[in-house]
N, C-alpha and C positions, 0 to 999 in steps of 0.2 A: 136877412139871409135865409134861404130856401134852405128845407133838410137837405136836398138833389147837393146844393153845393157846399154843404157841410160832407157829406158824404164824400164827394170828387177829392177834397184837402184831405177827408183821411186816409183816403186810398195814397194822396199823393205820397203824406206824410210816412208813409207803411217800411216805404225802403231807405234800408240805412244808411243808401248810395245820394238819395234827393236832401237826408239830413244833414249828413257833409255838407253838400253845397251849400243848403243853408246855414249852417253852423258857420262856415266858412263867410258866405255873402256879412253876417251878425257881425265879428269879426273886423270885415272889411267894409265898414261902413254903409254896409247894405247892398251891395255893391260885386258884381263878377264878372270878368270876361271869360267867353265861353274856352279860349286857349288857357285860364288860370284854371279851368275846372278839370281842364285834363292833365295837369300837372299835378293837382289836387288830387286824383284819383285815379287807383290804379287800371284804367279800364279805356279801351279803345275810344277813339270821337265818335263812333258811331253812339255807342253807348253813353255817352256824355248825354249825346246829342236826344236821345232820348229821356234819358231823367230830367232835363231841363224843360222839355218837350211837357213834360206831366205837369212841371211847374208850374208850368207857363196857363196849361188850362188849367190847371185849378184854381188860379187865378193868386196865385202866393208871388208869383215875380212877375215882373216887366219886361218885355225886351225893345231895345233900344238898337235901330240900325247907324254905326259910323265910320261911313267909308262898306270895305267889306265883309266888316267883323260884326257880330252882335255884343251887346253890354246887357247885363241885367241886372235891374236893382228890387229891392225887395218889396213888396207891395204892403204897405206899415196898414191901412182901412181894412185892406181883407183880413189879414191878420189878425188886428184886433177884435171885428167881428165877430169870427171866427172862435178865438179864445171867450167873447162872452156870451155866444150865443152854445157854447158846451156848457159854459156855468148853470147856466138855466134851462141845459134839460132835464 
């Protein structure tokens, strides 16, 4: 993993808005639809729609098109990388 995308996850990580979800997705089995996120948090779908948006490039979630909703599940590789590529800087 490049610094560039160590860097991208901790910006993702920064708002306590993109934690929730993940806290949430941890949870639920890794797992979100974007209608649970908004229920989750007090904040418009646009805004939803944008913290998942950060996720999503920083490569921490997945998204999954079914039908005309999205699913997102949690991306367990980057992750882990991610956690040990911080140990050893």
């Amino acid at each position: 993993m490049e610094l560039k995308q160590i860097e991208k996850i901790s910006k993702a990580l920064s708002d306590v808005n993109r934690l929730k979800i993940l806290q949430y997705m941890q949870k639920n089995q890794g797992k979100v639809e974007c209608t649970h996120a908004c229920n989750l948090l007090d904040l418009a779908q646009p805004s939803i729609s944008h913290h998942i948006k950060k996720l999503v490039e920083s490569g921490l979630i997945n998204p999954h098109k079914i039908g005309r909703n999205y699913h997102y599940s949690l991306n367990h590789e980057v992750w882990d990388n991610y956690t040990l590529r911080l140990k050893n800087l």
